[in-house]
C-alpha positions as CSV (number, residue, x, y, z in Angstrom):
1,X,0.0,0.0,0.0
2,X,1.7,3.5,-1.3
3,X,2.6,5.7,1.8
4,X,0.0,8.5,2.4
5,X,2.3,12.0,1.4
6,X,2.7,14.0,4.0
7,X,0.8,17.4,2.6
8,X,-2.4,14.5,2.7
9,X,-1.3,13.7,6.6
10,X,-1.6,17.6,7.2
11,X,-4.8,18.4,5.5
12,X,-6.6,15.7,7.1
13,X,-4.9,17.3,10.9
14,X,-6.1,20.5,9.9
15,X,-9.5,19.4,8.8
16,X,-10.1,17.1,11.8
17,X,-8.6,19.7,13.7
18,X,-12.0,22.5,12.8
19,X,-14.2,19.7,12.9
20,X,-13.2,19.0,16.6
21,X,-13.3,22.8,17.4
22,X,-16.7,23.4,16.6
23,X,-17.5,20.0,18.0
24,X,-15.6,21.5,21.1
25,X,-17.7,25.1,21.1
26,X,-20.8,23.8,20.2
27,X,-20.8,21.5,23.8
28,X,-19.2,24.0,25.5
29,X,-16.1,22.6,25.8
30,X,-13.4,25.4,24.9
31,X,-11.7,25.1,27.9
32,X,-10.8,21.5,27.3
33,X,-9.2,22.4,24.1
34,X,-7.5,25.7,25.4
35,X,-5.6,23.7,28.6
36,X,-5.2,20.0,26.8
37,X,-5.2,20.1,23.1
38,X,-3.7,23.6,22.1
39,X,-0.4,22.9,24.4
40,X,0.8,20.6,22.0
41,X,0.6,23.0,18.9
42,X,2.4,25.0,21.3
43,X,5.4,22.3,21.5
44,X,5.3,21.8,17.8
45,X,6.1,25.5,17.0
46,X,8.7,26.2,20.2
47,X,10.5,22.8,18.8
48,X,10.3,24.6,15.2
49,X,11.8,27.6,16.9
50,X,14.4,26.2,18.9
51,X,16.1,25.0,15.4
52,X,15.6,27.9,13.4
53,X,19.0,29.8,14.8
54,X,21.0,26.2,14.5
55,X,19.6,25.9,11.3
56,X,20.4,29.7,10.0
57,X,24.2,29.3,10.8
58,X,24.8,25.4,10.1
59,X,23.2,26.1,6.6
60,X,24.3,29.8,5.7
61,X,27.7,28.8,6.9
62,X,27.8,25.7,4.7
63,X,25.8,27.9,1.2
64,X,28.3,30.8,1.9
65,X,31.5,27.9,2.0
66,X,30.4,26.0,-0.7
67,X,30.6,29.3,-3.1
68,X,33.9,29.3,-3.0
69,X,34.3,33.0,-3.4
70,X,33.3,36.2,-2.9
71,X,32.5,37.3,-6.1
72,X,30.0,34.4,-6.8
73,X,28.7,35.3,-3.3
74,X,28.2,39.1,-4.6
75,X,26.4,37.8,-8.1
76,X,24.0,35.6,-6.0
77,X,23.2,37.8,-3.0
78,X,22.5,40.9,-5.6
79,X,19.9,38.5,-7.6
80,X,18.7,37.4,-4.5
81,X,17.7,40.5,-3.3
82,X,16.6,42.1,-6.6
83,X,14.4,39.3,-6.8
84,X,12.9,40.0,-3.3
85,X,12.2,43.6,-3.6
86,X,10.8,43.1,-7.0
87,X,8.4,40.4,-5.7
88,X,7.8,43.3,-3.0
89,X,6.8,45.9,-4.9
90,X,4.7,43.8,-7.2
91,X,2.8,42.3,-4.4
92,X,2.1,46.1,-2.2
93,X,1.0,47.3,-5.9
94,X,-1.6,44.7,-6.5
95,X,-3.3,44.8,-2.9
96,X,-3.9,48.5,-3.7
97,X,-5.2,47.9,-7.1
98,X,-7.7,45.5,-5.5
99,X,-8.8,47.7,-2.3
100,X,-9.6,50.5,-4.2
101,X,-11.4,48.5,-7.0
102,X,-13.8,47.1,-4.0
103,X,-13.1,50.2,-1.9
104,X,-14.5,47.5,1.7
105,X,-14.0,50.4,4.3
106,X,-17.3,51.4,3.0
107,X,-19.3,49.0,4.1
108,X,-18.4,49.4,7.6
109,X,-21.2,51.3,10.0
110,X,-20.6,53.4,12.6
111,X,-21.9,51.3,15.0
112,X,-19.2,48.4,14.0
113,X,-16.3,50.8,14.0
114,X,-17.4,52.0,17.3
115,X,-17.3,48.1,18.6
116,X,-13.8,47.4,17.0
117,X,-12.6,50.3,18.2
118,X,-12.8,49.5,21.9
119,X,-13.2,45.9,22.2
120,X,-9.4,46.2,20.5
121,X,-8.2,49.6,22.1
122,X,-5.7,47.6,24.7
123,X,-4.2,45.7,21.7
124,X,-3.9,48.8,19.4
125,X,-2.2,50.9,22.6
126,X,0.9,48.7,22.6
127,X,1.4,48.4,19.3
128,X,1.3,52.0,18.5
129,X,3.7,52.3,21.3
130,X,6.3,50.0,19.8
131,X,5.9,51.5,16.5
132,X,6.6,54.9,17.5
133,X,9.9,53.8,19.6
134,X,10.9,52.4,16.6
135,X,10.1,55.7,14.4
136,X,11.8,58.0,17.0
137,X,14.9,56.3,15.9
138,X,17.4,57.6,13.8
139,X,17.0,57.2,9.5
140,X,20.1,54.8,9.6
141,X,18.7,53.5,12.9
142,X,17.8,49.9,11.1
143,X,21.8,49.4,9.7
144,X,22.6,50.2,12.9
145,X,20.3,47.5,14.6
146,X,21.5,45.1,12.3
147,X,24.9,44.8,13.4
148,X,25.1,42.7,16.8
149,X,27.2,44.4,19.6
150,X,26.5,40.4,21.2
151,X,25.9,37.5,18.6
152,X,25.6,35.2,21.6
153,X,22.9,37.6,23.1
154,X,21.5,38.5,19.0
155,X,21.1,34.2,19.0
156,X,19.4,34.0,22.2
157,X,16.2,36.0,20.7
158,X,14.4,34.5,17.5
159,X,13.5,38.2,17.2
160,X,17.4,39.3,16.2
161,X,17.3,37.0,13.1
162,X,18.5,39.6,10.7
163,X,21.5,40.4,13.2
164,X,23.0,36.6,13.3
165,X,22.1,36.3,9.7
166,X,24.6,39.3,9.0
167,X,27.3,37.9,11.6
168,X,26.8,34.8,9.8
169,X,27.7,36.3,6.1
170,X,30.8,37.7,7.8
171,X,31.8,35.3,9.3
172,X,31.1,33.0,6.1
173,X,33.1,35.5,3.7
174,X,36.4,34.9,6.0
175,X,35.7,31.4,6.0
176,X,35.8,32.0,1.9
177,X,39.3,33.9,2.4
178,X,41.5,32.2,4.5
179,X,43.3,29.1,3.3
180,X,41.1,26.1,2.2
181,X,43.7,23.6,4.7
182,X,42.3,25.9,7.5
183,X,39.0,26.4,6.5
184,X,38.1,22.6,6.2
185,X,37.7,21.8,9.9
186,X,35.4,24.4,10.1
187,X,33.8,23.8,7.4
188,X,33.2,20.1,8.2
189,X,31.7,20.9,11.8
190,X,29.2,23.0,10.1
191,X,28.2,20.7,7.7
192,X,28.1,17.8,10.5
193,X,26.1,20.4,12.0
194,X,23.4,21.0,9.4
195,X,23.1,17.2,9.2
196,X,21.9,16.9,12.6
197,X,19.4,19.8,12.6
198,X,17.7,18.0,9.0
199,X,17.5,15.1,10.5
200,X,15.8,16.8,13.8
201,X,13.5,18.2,11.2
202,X,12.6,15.0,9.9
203,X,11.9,13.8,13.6
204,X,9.4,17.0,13.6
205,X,7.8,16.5,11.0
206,X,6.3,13.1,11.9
207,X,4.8,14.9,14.3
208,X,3.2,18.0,12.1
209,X,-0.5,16.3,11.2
210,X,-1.0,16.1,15.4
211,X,0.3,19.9,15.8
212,X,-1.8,21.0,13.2
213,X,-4.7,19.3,14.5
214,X,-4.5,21.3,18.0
215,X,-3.7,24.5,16.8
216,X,-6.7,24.4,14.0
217,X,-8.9,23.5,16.9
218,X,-7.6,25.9,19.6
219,X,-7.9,28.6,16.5
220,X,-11.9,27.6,15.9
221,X,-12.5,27.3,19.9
222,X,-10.7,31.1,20.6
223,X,-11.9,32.5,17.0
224,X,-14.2,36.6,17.7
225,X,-17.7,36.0,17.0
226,X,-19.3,35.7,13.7
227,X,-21.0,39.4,13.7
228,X,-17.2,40.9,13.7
229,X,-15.9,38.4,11.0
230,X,-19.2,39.7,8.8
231,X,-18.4,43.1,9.0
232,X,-14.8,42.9,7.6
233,X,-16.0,40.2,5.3
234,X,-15.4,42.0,2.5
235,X,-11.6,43.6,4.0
236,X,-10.8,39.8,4.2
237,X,-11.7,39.1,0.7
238,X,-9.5,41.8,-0.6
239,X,-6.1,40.3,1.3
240,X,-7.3,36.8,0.1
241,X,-7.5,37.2,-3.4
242,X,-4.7,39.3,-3.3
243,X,-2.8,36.6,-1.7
244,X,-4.3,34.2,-4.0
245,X,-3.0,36.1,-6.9
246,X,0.3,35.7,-5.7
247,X,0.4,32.0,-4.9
248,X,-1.7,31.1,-7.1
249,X,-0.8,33.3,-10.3
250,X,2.6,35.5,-10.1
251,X,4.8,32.9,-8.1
252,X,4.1,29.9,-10.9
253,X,4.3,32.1,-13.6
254,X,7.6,33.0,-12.3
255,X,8.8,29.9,-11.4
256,X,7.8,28.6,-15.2
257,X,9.6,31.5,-17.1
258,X,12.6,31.7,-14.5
259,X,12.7,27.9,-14.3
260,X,10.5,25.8,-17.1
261,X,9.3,24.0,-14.6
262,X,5.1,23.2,-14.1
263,X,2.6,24.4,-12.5
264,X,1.6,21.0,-10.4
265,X,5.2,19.7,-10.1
266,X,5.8,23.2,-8.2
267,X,2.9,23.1,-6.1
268,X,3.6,19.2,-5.1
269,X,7.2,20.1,-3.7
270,X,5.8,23.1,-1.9
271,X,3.0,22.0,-0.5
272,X,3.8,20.7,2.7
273,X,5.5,24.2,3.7
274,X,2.7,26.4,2.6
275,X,0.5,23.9,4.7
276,X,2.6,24.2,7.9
277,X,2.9,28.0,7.3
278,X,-1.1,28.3,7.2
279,X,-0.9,26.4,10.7
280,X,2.0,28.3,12.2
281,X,1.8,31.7,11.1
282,X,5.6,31.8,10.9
283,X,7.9,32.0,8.3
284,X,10.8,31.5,10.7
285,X,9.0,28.2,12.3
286,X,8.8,27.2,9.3
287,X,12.1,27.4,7.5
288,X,13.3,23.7,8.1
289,X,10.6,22.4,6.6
290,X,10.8,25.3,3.0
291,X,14.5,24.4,2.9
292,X,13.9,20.4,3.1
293,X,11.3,20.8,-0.1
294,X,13.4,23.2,-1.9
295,X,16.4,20.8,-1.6
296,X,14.8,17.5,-1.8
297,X,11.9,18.1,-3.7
298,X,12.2,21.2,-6.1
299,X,16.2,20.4,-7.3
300,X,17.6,23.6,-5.6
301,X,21.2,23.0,-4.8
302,X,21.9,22.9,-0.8
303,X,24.4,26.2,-1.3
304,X,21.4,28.2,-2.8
305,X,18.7,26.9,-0.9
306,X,20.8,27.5,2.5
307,X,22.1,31.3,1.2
308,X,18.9,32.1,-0.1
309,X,15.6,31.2,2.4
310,X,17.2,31.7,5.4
311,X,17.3,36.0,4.3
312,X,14.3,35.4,2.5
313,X,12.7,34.2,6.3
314,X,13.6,37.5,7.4
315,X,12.9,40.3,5.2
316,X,11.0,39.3,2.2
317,X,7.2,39.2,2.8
318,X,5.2,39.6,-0.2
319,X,2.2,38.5,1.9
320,X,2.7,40.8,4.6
321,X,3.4,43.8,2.4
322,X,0.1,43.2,0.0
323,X,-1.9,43.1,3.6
324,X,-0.5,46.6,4.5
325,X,-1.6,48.7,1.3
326,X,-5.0,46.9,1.4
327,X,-5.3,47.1,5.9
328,X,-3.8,51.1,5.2
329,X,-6.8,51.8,2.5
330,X,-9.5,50.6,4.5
331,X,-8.8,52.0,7.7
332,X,-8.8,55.2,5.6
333,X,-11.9,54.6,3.5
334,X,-13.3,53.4,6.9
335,X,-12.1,56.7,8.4
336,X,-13.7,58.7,5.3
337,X,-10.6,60.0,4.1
338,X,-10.0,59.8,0.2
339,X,-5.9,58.9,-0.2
340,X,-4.6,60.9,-3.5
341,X,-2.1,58.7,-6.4
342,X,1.4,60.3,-4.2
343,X,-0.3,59.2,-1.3
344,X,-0.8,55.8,-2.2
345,X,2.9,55.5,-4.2
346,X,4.3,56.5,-0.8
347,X,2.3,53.4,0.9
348,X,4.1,51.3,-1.8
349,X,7.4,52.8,-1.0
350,X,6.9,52.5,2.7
351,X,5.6,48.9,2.7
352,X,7.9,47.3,0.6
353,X,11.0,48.8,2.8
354,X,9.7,48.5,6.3
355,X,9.2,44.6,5.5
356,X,12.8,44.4,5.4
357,X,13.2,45.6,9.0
358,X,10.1,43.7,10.4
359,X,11.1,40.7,11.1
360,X,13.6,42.2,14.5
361,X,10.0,44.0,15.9
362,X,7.5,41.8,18.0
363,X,4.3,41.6,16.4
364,X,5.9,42.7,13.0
365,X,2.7,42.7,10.8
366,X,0.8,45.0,12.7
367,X,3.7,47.3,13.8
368,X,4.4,47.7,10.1
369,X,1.0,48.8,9.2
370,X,1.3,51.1,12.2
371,X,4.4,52.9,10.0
372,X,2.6,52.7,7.2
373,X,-0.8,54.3,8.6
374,X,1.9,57.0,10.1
375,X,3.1,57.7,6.7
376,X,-0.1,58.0,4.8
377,X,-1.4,60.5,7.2
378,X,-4.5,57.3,8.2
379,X,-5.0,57.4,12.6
380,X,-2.7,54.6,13.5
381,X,-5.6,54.0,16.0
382,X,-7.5,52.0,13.1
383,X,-5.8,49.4,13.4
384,X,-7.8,48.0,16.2
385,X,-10.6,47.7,13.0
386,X,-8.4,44.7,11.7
387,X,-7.3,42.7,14.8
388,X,-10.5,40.4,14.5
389,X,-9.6,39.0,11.4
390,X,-5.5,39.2,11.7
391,X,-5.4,35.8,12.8
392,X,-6.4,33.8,10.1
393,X,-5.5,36.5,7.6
394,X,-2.0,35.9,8.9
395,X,-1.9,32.6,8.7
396,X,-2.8,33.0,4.5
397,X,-0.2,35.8,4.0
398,X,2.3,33.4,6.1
399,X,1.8,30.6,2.6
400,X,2.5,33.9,0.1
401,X,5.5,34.5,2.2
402,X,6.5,31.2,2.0
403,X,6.2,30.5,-1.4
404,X,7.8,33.4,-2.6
405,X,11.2,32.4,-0.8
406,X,10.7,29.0,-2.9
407,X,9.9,31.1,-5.9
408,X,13.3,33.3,-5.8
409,X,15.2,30.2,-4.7
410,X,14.3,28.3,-7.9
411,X,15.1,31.2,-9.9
412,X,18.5,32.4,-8.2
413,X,19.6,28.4,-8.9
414,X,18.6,28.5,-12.2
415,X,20.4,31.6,-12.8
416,X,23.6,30.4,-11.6
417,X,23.3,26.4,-13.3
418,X,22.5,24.9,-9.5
419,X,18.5,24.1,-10.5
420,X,18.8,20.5,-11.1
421,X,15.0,20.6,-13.3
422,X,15.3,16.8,-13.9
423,X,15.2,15.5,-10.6
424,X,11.7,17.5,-9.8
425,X,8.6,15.2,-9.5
426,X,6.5,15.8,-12.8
C-alpha cells in the first residue's frame, strides 16, 4: 500500500482539527481544548523555533562555504535581493489595485467601528507604542540594529534574526578567504552540524499532522464571534485574493519563465510548507521544513537553498506587504478619508521597505502597518478595526510568504546552473 504524502497527513490534521473545534464550542467545551489540546501546537512551533537559529548558521555557513568565493557570493546575493524587492513591490501594488477597485472600508457602519474600536483599544495601545519607539529612531537606525554588539545575546532571541544572519555572512566571507587547509575543519563541523538539525527536522515532521490538528482547533475554539468576521468580510476578501493572486498566479508564472518548470510539479514540492505555514503563522517556524522541499523536492542546490531562504525568512514578505496597502486603504476609506495617487505611491514605497526591517520588531505585521498608517497620514488607531480577522489573515499571507522564498530560490539556482530541473517530481 503507497505511503500517504505528507501534505495529505496535514490536511486531514487541519480538517479534523476545525471539525473538533466546533464540535468543542458547540458543547461547551473550549476550555478543554485551550488547557489540553492547544499545548501541543504549542510544543510543535517552540521545537520549530528552537532549530531555526541552528539551522540559520549550520546552513548559511555551509551555502556561503560551498561558493567558494566572494564574487560568486556578490552575483548571488544581488539576484537574491533584486528578486525580493521586485516580488515586493509587485505584491504592495496589486493589494492597492484590489482595495480601491472594492473600496471594503465602505461597508463598515458606525456602529461596528465604534465596537472594533474599543473591544481592541488595549491591543492597538501597545502596538502604537512599539511602532513609534521604533520611528523615533534615527534614518540609519535599522543598519545600525542590524549589526550585533553580542551574537551570543542577538542568537538567544528569535527576534534578532537579521542580526545573526549578518554575523553569519561575515563570518562566512572569512571562512571563503583564508586558506582552504584551515577552512576545512570548520567547514566540516558545520556541515556535521546542518546534518543533525535535518534530520531533527525529519523527527518534527512526523509529528506535524497532530500539531496542526491542536492548533486548527484551539484557533476555531478562541476564533471573535461571527458578527465581527461579517463586517470585515469584505476587508478579508480583498487580502485573500490578493494573496491568492500571488500564490496562485505570479509565483508559478515566475517559477515557469525563470525555471521551465510546471505548475503542479511546483505546487507538489511546496505544499507541505505552505501547509505548515497556514498552521503556524511563521515563516521563521517554518524554514526547516521550505529548505527540506526546496532541496529534496524542487532540485535547488543545498548552497542556494541555504544562502537564499534563510534571508528570505527574514525580510521578504510579499504576503505581509500586500496586507499593509489593502489594511492602510481601509482603515482610511473606513475613516472617510479619500488617499490621493502620491499618497498611495508612498504606501508602496513604505511597505515594501519596512518589511525588510520587520522581522527584529514583535508583532511585526501589525507594527508595520502602524508605520505605514503614520506615513499616509491614516490614525494609527484603526488598526484595532483589523485585529478580529489578523489571525487567520495571517496565517494566508504566512503561505504567500513562503512561497515566494521558494519562488526566488528556484530562480536564483537557475540563474547560476545549480537548479537540477530533472530531478523534480513531474
Amino acid at each position: 500500500m503507497k505511503k500517504l504524502a505528507l501534505h495529505w497527513k496535514i490536511i486531514i490534521g487541519m480538517v479534523l482539527g476545525v471539525a473538533f473545534g466546533f464540535a468543542a464550542s458547540a458543547v461547551g467545551a473550549t476550555d478543554f481544548v485551550v488547557d489540553w489540546i492547544k499545548p501541543f501546537g504549542i510544543i510543535f512551533i517552540n521545537a520549530l523555533k528552537l532549530i531555526a537559529i541552528p539551522l540559520i548558521v549550520a546552513s548559511l555557513i555551509k551555502g556561503i562555504s560551498d561558493l567558494q568565493d566572494i564574487s560568486q557570493l556578490s552575483r548571488i546575493g544581488g539576484r537574491t535581493l533584486g528578486l525580493f524587492l521586485l516580488t515586493t513591490v509587485t505584491a504592495v501594488t496589486i493589494g492597492l489595485g484590489i482595495v480601491n477597485l472594492v473600496n471594503p472600508g465602505k461597508v463598515v457602519s458606525q456602529e461596528t467601528r465604534e465596537n472594533l474600536l474599543a473591544a481592541y483599544a488595549n491591543d492597538a495601545s501597545q502596538r502604537i507604542e512599539i511602532a513609534t519607539s521604533q520611528a523615533d529612531q534615527g534614518p540609519l537606525s535599522f543598519f545600525v540594529d542590524m549589526v550585533p554588539d553580542n551574537i551570543v545575546g542577538a542568537a538567544s532571541f528569535n527576534g534578532n534574526m537579521l542580526q545573526v544572519i549578518f554575523f553569519v555572512v561575515f563570518f562566512g566571507i572569512g571562512l571563503i578567504l583564508i586558506p582552504p587547509d584551515k577552512a576545512r575543519p570548520v567547514k566540516a563541523f558545520f556541515d556535521g552540524v546542518n546534518e543533525v538539525v535535518l534530520k531533527l527536522i525529519d523527527l518534527l515532521m512526523a509529528t506535524a499532522p497532530y500539531a496542526v490538528f491542536a492548533l486548527l482547533a484551539a484557533l476555531v475554539v478562541e476564533a471573535p464571534s461571527a458578527d465581527l468576521f461579517a463586517a470585515l468580510l469584505s476587508y478579508s476578501v480583498c487580502v485573500l485574493l490578493g494573496l491568492g493572486i500571488l500564490i496562485l498566479g505570479l509565483y508559478p508564472l515566475m517559477v515557469r519563465l525563470f525555471t521551465g518548470v510546471g505548475y503542479g510539479a511546483f505546487f507538489r514540492g511546496i505544499a507541505p510548507a505552505q501547509l505548515l505555514a497556514f498552521s503556524t503563522s511563521s515563516s521563521a517556524a517554518t524554514l526547516p521544513v521550505t529548505l527540506e522541499r526546496t532541496t529534496g523536492h524542487l532540485g535547488v542546490s543545498e548552497d542556494i537553498a541555504s544562502f537564499v531562504l534563510p534571508i528570505g525568512a527574514t525580510v521578504n514578505m510579499d504576503g505581509t506587504s500586500l496586507h499593509q496597502a489593502v489594511a492602510a486603504v481601509f482603515v482610511a476609506q473606513v475613516f472617510g478619508l479619500e488617499l490621493d495617487l502620491v499618497t498611495q505611491l508612498g504606501i508602496i514605497v513604505t511597505a515594501s521597505m519596512a518589511s525588510i526591517g520587520a522581522a527584529a520588531v514583535p508583532s511585526a505585521g501589525i507594527v508595520m502597518l502602524v508605520i505605514v498608517l503614520g506615513q499616509a497620514g491614516i490614525p494609527v488607531e484603526g488598526i484595532a478595526l483589523i485585529f478580529a480577522v489578523d489571525r487567520p489573515l495571517d496565517m494566508c499571507r504566512t503561505i504567500a510568504n513562503v512561497t515566494g522564498d521558494a519562488t526566488v530560490s528556484m530562480a536564483v539556482a537557475k540563474s547560476v546552473g545549480k537548479l537540477d530541473v530533472a530531478s523534480i517530481a513531474r
